[in-house]
MARVOMAR-264812 format. One record per residue (C-alpha): x, y, z. Coordinates in steps of 0.25 Angstrom, whole numbers, plus 2048, in hexadecimal, padded with zeros to 3 digits. Example, Ala and Ser with C-alpha at 12.3 -4.5 7.8 and 13.67 -1.06 7.14 Angstrom:
BEGIN
8317EE81F8377FC81D
***
This chain:
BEGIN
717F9860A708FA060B709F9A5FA70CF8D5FC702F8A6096F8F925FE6FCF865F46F9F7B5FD6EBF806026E7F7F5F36EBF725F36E4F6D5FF6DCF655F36E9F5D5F16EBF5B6006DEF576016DFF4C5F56EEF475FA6E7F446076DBF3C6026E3F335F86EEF326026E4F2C60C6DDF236016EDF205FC6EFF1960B6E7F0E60A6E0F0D5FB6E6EFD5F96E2EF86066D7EEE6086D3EF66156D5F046116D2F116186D1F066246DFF066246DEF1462C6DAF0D6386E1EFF6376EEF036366EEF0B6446E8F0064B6F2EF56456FDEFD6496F8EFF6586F5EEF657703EEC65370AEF765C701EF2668706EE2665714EE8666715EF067170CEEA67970BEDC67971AED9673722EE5679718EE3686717EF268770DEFD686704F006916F4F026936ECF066866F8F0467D6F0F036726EBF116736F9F176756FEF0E6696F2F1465F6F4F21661702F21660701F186536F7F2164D6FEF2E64F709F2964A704F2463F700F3163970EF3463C714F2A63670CF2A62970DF3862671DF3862771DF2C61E713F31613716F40613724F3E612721F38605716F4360171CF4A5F7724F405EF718F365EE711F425E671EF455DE717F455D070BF4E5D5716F595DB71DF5A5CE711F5B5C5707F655CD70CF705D8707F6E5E470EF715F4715F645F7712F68605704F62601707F54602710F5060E702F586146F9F5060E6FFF43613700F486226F1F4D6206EDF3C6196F3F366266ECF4162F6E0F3B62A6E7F2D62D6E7F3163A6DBF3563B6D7F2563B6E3F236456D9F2A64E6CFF2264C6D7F156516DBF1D65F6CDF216626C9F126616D5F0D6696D0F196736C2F146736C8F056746D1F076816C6F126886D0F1E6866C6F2B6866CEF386816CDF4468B6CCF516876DCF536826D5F4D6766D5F5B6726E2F5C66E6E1F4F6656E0F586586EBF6265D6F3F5665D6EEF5264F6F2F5F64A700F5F650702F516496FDF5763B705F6463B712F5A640710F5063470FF5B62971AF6262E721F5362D71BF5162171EF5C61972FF5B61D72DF4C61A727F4F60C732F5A60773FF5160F738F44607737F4A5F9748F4C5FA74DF41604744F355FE74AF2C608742F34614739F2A611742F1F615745F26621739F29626734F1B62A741F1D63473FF2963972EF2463D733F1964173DF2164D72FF2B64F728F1F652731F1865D734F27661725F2C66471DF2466F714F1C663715F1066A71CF11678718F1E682722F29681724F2869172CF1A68F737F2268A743F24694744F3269A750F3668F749F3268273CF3A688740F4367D73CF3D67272DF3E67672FF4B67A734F4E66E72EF47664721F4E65B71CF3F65771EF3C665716F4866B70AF44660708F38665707F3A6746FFF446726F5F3D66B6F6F316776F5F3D6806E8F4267A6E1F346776E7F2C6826EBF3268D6E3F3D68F6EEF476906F1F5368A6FBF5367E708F5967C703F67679711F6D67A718F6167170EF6366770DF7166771CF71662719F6665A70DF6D653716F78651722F7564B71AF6C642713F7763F71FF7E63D727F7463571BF7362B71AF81629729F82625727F7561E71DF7D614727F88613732F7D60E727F77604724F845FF730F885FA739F7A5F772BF725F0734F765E173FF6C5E9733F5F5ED730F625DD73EF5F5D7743F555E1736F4C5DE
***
């Protein structure tokens, strides 16, 4: 294990490269470009809002702001379990001519959309400036929140990676399986709607826990869910740990399968 994280750090060159040309790869035939990091949260918040607000006749008063950073969220979620799941078979022919950990790459596509989201950030401070909506001091726990996001998303990504290179058709089943995460997590409805015998599945729910927190800490001036992302945090933690383990010593497997 000691071995294996050794052989990562002296490639943090590579990570550093798969990140910068995946972030040109995102957008390098559109006519808007890098603008794209910002239109695409604000069309999705235009489209959601026309939806649920003015057809559906629901949502209540700065909508808006609790559709954006719900959208934004999880968007980083959403596009990291979409691109790392395909990290190591995209870069096939690279693995089998050159060793490198292959832990690597579902890593580096977690860390392109963090820098995504870093742009998602932008859009939610504007709506916040737009409605009048000041941050008190639980802004504080913002990159706590952030942190527990990462560590959840790599620990995703790396099981996604591995599970993708034997079972091609996870990536089939994926667009499913976000799309029950995204009616199951409060994205575009309030988790308190739910009837008292399905309050569970907020409760529950890590991608759910996220993105309250972050309307907590931006919205409503509360404090987080510091005991549901704390055991979030964790057991990511936990799970990407054991995940490096499994890498370390079944990578001869990625190789003959791809």
């Amino acid at each position: 294990m000691n071995t294996y994280i050794t052989e990562m750090i002296k490639r943090k060159d590579l990570l550093f490269y798969l990140v910068k040309s995946g972030l040109k790869a995102e957008n390098r035939n559109s006519y808007l470009g890098y603008f794209w990091w910002l239109l695409d949260p604000l069309l999705n918040v235009v489209v959601y809002y026309l939806l649920v607000h003015f057809i559906l006749g629901r949502g209540g008063e700065n909508f808006a702001v609790f559709l954006v950073i719900g959208l934004v969220a999880w968007r980083w979620i959403s596009t990291t379990v979409n691109t790392s799941s395909k990290a190591i078979t995209k870069y096939a022919s690279i693995i089998n001519q050159v060793y490198m950990p292959k832990s690597i790459f579902p890593l580096a596509f977690t860390f392109t959309q963090l820098f995504n989201f870093g742009f998602g950030i932008i859009v939610i401070a504007l709506f916040l400036i737009f409605y009048g909506i000041m941050p008190g001091w639980q802004i504080v726990f913002l990159p706590l929140l952030i942190i527990v996001q990462l560590i959840f998303l790599i620990a995703v990504g790396f099981i996604l990676a591995y599970v993708t290179v034997f079972v091609r058709d996870m990536d089939h089943l994926l667009s499913h399986v976000t799309r029950v995460l995204f009616y199951s997590s409060p994205i575009i409805w309030e988790g308190g709607r739910l009837p008292p015998e399905y309050s569970w599945v907020v409760d529950v729910n890590p991608v759910a826990i996220i993105i309250t927190s972050y309307r907590d800490i931006l919205m409503y001036n509360n404090l987080p869910n510091i005991t549901g992302l704390l055991i979030t945090g964790i057991v990511s933690l936990i799970v990407a740990i054991l995940a490096l383990i499994f890498y370390s010593k079944n990578e001869h497997k990625i190789i003959k399968a791809l």
